[in-house]
C-alpha positions as CSV (number, residue, x, y, z in Angstrom):
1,X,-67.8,31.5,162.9
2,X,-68.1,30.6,159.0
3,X,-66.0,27.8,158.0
4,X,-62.6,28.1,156.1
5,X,-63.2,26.4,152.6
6,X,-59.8,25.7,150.4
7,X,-59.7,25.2,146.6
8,X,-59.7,21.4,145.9
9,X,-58.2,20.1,142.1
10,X,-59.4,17.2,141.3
11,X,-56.0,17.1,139.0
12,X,-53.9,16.8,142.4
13,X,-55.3,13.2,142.6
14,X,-55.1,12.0,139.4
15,X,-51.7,10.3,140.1
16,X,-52.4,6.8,137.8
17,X,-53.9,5.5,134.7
18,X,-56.5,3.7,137.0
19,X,-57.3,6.8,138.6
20,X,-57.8,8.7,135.5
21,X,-59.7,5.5,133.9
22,X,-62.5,5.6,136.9
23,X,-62.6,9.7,137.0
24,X,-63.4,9.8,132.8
25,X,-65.8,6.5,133.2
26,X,-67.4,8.5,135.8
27,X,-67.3,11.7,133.5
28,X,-69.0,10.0,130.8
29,X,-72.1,8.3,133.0
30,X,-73.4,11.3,132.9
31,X,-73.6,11.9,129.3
32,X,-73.1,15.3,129.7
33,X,-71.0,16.8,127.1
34,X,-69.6,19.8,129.0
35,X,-69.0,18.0,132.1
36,X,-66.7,15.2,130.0
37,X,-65.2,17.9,128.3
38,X,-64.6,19.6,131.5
39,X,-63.3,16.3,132.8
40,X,-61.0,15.8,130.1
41,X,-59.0,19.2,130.6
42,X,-59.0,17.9,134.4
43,X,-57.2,15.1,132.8
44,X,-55.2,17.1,130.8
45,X,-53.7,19.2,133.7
46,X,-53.0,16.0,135.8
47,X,-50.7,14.8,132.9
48,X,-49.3,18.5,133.0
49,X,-50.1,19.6,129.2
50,X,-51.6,22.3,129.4
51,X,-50.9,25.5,132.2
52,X,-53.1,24.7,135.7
């Protein structure tokens, strides 16, 4: 039997500054302009301003 994956948003845990601090230092190690840009609209949606 398959397993039973469940849709995971990273914006669910970004409940403090810190949290959001390490998740966009992490974001911009990789130097990878879509994933920060990506990141930041993570970010956005954890702070609630834009629709999720």
């Amino acid at each position: 039997m398959g397993e039973k994956l469940t849709a995971y948003d990273p914006a669910e845990d970004l409940l403090s500054d810190e949290a959001i601090a390490v998740f966009m230092e992490e974001a911009f190690k990789t130097e990878d302009a879509g994933y920060i840009a990506h990141a930041l609209g993570v970010v956005a949606r954890a702070k609630g301003r834009t629709p999720g």
